[in-house]
Each structure stands twice: as C-alpha cells, then as structure tokens.
C-alpha positions in Angstrom: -15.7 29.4 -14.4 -14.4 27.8 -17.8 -11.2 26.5 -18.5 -8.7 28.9 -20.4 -7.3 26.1 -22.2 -9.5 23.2 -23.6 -6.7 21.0 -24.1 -3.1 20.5 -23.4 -2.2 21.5 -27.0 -3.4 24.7 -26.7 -2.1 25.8 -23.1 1.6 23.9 -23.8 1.6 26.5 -26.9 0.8 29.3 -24.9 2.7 28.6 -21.7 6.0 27.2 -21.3 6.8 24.7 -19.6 9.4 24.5 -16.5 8.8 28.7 -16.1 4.6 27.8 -15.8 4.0 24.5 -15.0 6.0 21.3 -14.7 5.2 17.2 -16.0 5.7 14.6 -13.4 5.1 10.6 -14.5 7.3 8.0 -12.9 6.0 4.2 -13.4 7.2 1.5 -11.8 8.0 -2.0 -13.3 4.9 -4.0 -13.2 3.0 -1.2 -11.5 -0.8 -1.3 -11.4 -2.1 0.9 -9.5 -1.7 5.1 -9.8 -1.8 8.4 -7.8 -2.1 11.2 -9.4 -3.0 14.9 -9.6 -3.9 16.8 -12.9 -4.1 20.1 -10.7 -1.4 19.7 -8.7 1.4 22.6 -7.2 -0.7 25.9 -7.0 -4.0 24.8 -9.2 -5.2 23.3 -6.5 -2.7 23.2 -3.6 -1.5 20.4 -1.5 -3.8 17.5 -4.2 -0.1 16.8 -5.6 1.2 16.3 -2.5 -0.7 13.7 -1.7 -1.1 12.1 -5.0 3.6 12.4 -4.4 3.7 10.8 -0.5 0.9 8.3 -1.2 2.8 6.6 -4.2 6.5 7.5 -2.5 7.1 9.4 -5.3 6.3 6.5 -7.7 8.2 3.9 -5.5 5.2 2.2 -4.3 2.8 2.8 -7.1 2.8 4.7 -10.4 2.7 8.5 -9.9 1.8 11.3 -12.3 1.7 15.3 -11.3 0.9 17.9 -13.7 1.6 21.1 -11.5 1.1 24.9 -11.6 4.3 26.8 -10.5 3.7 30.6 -11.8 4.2 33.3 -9.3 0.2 33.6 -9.8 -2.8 33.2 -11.5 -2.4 29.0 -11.7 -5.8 28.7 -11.8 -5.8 29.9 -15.9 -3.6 26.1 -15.9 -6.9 24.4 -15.1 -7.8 22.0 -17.8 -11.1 20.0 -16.1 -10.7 16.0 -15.7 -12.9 15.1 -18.3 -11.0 16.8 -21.1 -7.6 16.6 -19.4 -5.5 14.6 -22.6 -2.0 15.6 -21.6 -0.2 12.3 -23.1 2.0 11.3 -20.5 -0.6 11.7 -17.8 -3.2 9.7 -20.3 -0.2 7.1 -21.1 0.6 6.3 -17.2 -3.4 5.9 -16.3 -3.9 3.4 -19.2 -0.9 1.5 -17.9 -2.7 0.6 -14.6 -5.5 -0.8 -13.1 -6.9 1.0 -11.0 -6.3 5.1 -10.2 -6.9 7.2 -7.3 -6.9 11.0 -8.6 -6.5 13.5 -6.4 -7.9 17.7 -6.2 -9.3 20.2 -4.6 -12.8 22.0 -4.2 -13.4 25.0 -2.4 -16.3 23.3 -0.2 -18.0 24.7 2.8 -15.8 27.3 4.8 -14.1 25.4 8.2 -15.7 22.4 7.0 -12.9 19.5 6.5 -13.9 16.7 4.4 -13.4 14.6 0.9 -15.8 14.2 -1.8 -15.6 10.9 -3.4 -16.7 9.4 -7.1 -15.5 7.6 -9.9 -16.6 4.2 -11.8 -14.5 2.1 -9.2 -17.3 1.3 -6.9 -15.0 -1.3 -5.2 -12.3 1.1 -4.5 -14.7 3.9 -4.0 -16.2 1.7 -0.9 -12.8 1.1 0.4 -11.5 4.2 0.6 -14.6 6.0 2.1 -14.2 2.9 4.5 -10.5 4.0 5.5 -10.8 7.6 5.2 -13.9 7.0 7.7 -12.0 4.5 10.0 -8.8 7.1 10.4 -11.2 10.3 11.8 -11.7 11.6 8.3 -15.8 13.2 7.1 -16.4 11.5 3.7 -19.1 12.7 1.7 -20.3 11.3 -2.0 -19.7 13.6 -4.7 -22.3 16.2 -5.7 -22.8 15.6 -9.8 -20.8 18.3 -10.9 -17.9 16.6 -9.3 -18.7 13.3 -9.4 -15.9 11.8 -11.7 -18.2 9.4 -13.1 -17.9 10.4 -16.8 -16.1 7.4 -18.7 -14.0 10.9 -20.1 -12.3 11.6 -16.8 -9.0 10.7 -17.0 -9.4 9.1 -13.4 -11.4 6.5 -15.4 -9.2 5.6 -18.3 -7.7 2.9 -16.6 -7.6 -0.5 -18.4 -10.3 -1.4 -16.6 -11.7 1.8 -17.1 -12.7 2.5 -13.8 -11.3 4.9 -11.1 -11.8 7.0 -8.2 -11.9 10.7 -8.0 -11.1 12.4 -4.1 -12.2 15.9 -3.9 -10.4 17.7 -1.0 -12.0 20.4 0.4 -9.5 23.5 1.1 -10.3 23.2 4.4 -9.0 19.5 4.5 -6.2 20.5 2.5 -5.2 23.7 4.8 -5.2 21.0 7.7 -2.6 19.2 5.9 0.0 21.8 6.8 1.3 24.2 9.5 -1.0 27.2 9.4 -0.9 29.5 7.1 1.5 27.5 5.1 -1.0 25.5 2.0 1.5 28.1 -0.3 4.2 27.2 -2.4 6.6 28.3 -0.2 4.6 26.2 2.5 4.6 23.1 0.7 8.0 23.3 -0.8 9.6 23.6 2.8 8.3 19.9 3.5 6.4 20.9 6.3 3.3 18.5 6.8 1.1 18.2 10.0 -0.4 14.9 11.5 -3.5 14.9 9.9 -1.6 14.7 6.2 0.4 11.7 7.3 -2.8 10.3 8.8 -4.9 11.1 5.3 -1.8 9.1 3.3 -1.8 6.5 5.8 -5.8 5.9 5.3 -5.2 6.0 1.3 -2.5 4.2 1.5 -4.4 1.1 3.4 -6.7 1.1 1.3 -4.9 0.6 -1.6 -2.7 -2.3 0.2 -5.8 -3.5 1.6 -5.8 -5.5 5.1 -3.6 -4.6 7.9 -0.5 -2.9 7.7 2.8 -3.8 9.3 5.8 -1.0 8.8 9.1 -1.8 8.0 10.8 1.2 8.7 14.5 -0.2 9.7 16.1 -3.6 8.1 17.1 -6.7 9.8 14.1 -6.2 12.8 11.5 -8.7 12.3 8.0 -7.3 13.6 5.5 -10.5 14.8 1.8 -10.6 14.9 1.0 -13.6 17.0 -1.4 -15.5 19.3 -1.3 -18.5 21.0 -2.0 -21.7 19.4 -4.5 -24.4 21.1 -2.8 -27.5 19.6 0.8 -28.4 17.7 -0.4 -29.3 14.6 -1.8 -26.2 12.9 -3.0 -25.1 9.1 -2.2 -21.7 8.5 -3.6 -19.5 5.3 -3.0 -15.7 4.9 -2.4 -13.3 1.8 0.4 -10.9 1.8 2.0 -8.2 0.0 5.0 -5.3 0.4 4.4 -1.7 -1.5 7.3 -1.4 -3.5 10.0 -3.5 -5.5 13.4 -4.7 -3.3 16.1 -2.8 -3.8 19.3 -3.6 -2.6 17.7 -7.1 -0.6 15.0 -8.6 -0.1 11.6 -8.7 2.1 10.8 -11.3 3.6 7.4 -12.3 4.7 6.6 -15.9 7.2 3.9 -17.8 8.5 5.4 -18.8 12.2 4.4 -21.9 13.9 5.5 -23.3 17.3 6.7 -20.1 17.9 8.0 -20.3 21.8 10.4 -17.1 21.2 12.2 -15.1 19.0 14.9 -17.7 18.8 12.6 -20.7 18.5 9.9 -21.2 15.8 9.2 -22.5 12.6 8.4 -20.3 9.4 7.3 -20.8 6.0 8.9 -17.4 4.1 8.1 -15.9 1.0 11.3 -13.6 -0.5 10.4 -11.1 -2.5 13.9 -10.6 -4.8 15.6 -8.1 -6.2 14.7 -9.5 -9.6 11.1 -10.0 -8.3 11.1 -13.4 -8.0 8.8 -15.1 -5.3 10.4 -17.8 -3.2 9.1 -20.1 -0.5 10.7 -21.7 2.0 10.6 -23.6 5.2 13.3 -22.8 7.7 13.1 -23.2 11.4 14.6 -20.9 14.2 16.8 -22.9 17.0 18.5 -21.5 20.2 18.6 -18.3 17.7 19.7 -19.9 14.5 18.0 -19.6 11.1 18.3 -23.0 8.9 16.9 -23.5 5.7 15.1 -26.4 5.2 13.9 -26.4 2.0 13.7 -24.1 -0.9 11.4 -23.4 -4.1 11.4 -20.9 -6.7 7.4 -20.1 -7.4 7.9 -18.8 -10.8 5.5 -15.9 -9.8 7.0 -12.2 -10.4 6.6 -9.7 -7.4 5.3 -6.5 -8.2 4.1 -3.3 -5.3 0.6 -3.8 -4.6 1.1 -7.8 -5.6 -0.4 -10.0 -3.2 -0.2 -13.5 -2.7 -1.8 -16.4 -1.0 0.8 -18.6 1.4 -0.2 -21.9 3.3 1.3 -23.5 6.0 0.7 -26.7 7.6 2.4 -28.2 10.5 1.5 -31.6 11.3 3.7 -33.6 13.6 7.1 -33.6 12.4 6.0 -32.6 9.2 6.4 -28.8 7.1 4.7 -28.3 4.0 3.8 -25.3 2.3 2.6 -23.8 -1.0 2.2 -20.0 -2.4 0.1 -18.5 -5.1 -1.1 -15.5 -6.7 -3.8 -13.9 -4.9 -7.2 -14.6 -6.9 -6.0 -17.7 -8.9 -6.9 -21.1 -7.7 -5.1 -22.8 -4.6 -2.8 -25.2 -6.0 -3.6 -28.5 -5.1 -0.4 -30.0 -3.7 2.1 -28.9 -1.5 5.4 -26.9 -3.0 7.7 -27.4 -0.3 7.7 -30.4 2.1 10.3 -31.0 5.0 10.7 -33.2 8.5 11.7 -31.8 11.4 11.5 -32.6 15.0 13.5 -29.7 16.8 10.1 -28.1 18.1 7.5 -29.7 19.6 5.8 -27.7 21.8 2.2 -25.9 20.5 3.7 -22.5 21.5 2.1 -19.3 19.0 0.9 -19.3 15.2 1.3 -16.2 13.2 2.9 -13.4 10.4 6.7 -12.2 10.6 7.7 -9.1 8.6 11.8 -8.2 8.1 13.9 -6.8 5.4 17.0 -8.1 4.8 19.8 -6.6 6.2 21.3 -5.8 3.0 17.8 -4.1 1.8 18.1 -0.2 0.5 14.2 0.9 0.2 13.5 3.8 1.0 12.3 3.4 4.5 9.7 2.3 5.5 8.2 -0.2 3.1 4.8 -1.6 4.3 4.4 -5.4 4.2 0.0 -5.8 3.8 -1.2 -9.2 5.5 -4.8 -10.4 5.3 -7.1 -13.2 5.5 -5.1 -14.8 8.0 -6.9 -18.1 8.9 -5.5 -20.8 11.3 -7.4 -24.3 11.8 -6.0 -27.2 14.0 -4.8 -30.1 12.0 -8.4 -31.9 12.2 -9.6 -28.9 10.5 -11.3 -27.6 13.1 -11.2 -23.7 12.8 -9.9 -22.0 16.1 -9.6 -18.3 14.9 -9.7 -16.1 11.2 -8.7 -12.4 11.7 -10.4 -10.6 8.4 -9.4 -7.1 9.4 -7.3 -5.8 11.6 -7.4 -2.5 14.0 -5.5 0.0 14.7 -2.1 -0.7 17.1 1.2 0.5 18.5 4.5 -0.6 18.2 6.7 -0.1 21.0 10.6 1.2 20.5 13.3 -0.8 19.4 16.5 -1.4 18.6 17.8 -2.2 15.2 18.4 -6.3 15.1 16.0 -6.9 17.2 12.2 -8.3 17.3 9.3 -6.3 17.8 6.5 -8.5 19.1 3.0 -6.2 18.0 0.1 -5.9 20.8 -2.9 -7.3 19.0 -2.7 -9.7 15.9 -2.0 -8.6 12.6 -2.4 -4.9 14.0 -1.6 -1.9 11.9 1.3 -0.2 12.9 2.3 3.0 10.2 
C-alpha cells in the first residue's frame, strides 16, 4: 500500500503533532552509535520499544522515536525508510556512526523471527550472530525490505552504513503479555522474557564481547582463573554503556589475586567529566592503596572501548591504556614496586561502580580480548568470546566472584 504522506512536510501540515503523533531524539555527549524507530507507537507496534530499552532511553546510546498515538488508523503515519526526512530523526542518524533501526513486518502467521539488511555488513553479521546465539530465528531481508538503499535513513550514518531489523508481528506479540502489543499494552510497561532477552542480544552486540552487569554500586563482580606463574602480562579491551553520573566506573586487570581482600589491579576510571584514568593500586588484608596514578588524556564516551595492559613482573607494576584501534603505545604509563603479594594466586577483569555512582541501574561494563601470557611470553590462555553465565545473589558491598571467565551475566 502507498504511503499517504511522501514526506514529513506534508503529513506535519496535515496532522498535528502531540494529538497524532509525537518526536522523540535524545543524544548523548559523544554518542556514536543510534536506536531508532521511524514507525514507532501504533505504526508498527512494540519497534519503538525496543529502539527506547535498547539505548535506555538515549542513556546508553543516541535514541530517536517518531511514533503514532491516534486512537486509530496510524498506519496513514507511515512515511517508508527510504524517504523518511523528518529533520531531527535525519540530524541524530548523521551524528553517529553506526544505526540499528528498528520495525515491523507482518511476516508469516505464528512464525517469530527478524529480518535483517542494511549497508553495515559488520554489524549486520553481529547482530544475526547474537540474535542467533540468544534463541532468536534470523532471516536475511527479502529485497523489498532489505534496507540497502543508500536513501534509508538507517544508512545516513557518517559512515553511511546501517542496519535495518524487521520484526515480524509475531516476534513483536512475543514481546508482551498476550494480547497486550496495544497501546494500552505497551504503555502499562508490561514486557515478557523474550523482550528483555531480544534487548539483551542487541544490546551485546552493540557492546561487543562479553557483558558483565552492574546493577548495584560499590559490589565488585570478578571474572577470574588461576594463574600458572607470578609474573603475568595481561591485555584486554573494555568499555561501560553509558556516561558516569554521580561517580565513577571503574574497570581492573587483577593479578595475584588470592581473595577479595588481597590482589593487585591496574583500574581504569571512567569520570564524571569523561576522563580516563589508570592506575595501579593493590588490595591488602582488605585495603585499597593507590599506588600510582595517570591521567590518559582520552575522553570516555558509551560504546568507547579501550585497550588496558598489565604486567606484573616480580616486584614490579606497570601499565598503559589506549583507545581501542589506535596503536599500543610503546612504553609503560604507570610504573610502581611493590612486594606485599607474592603468591601466583588468579589473573583477571573486576567491574564496580563507585559508591557514590547515580546511573541508572544497571550499566553494563563490555570486556574483550582478554589475553594473559607468563612473563617469558609464553601464552597460557586468550578468551575471545565469552558464553553465557549466572551470577549468584548478593549483598550490596560485597564481591561477586562469576562462574566461568569473562561470562555474560545481564
């Protein structure tokens, strides 16, 4: 059927806005990634709400809605991607990177599953890979839907590249209780497992690598395994999905780790001003000390990821931090002596928010490409990807050690 309205001019002249449909752009500082849905509310029902809980509402990543809210007949709001040119949607898109825009299709009666296109062939492959890993039936886009047109908004990135996910109604009932993919439905808040478990699989994607939850403050969460020798040469990349707000995150290498009282960590803070900070600190009979400090001169951003290296060689800490996809630097940033811990004990990743942090819970903290060689450079393990975990219960203040390493736990 063919669009009522070719353009946003002509349907913003002959509906009004706030009775017949609303605007939605919210970009965060430094964002570069998007969600968004052009036919979102009762175009094409529950799209917006995913394009709204996968970006946190534009917390975690830039977030535009353009939504149908008449008492019926939202359809006739339908502008199609490739001529969609409402300005604040086509401002927040060019603003980013990369775009994941979410709608629906009508699809095959009973029959659950996403159709996926768009220029971004990278991000295309890993979110079929997620989607696929999480339970979900991924299908490539039949031509019609295909959201390969340079025209589709999905695609005027800077890069000019996106990805277009076409939910079949099916998929989208199964997002909430049944019967309720209304307005009233969606409004109440109601959402069913398989929604949280469709964001969680987007949302991974878009963070890349595993995925450690932060959903209280002050509670550090530990991936770790045990480490063959004391001297050790740690490498990951990490990164959290939103700005700090109210304090910090703070992400660590651990080495010598005997206990939750008793280790040594290299720790990136990610400000409140989006500074990045290394430091070397060690844990002792339950006390943090710093021992040395540097400001990286590298702004944090959601999505950001950076590289972090770790070496513990005798009584000797050194360290140095980078953005992710620029050279290593070539010597060390941080460089202490110590000679409190001595044992080989474990090697790993520490996630914890800072007691004083006000996020809106929880904020994920992305590690990847975690690589540990002995001090002779001899390579002992490198988890690439992770699989899927659980974390046990816990009590605010207190550590949660994670039952495989660099598990996802969401």
């Amino acid at each position: 059927m063919a669009d009522v309205y070719a353009t946003y001019a002509a349907l913003a002249a002959a509906e009004t806005e706030g009775v017949d449909y609303t605007r939605t752009a919210v970009a965060p500082a430094g964002a570069t990634w998007a969600a968004i849905a052009v036919h979102g509310g009762s175009i094409e029902g529950g799209s917006g709400e995913v394009a709204r809980e996968l970006s946190r509402g534009g917390q975690s990543m830039a977030y535009y809605e353009f939504a149908g809210i008449k008492p019926s007949g939202n359809t006739s709001l339908h502008i199609t991607s490739t001529n969609f040119d409402e300005p604040m949607g086509l401002a927040l898109v060019g603003g980013v990177r990369r775009c994941l825009s979410l709608h629906g299709y009508v699809g095959t009666a009973g029959r659950a599953e996403t159709a996926i296109g768009g220029l971004d062939a990278d991000l295309v492959a890993r979110v079929t890979d997620a989607l696929t890993r999480a339970g979900f039936l991924v299908t490539t886009a039949p031509s019609e839907i295909a959201g390969t047109n340079p025209n589709n908004v999905c695609n005027k990135t800077a890069t000019g590249a996106g990805v277009q996910l076409e939910m079949s109604r099916a998929l989208r009932d199964s997002f909430f209780p049944t019967g309720m993919n209304t307005r009233a439905g969606r409004d109440s808040g109601a959402r069913t497992e398989a929604f949280h478990r469709y964001v969680s699989a987007l949302r991974a994607a878009y963070m890349g690598r595993g995925l450690v939850s932060m959903g209280s403050v002050n509670v550090s969460r530990y991936c770790l395994m045990p480490a063959p020798s004391t001297n050790v040469d740690l490498a990951a990349t990490v990164a959290t999905d939103a700005l700090a707000v109210g304090g910090p995150h703070f992400l660590a290498l651990v080495a010598r780790y005997l206990d939750g009282s008793n280790a040594y960590l290299c720790r990136l803070e990610f400000s409140t001003s989006q500074g990045v900070i290394v430091t070397l600190r060690k844990r002792l009979a339950g006390t943090e000390t710093l021992l040395v400090q540097h400001t990286t001169g590298l702004t944090h951003a959601a999505g950001r990821r950076f590289g972090l290296r770790f070496q513990v060689t005798g009584s000797t800490l050194r360290a140095r931090v980078w953005l992710d996809g620029s050279p290593e630097p070539v010597g060390w940033q941080v460089e202490a002596s110590d000679t409190s811990l001595t044992a080989a004990g474990e090697v790993g990743m520490r996630s914890i928010l800072s007691s004083a942090n006000t996020n809106a819970l929880p904020v994920a903290a992305a590690w990847g490409d975690f690589d540990s060689k002995s001090a002779t450079g001899v390579q002992y393990f490198t988890v690439k990807r992770s699989q899927n975990g659980i974390v046990k219960p816990h009590a605010a203040g207190t550590d949660v050690r994670l039952a495989h390493p660099a598990i996802v736990a969401l």
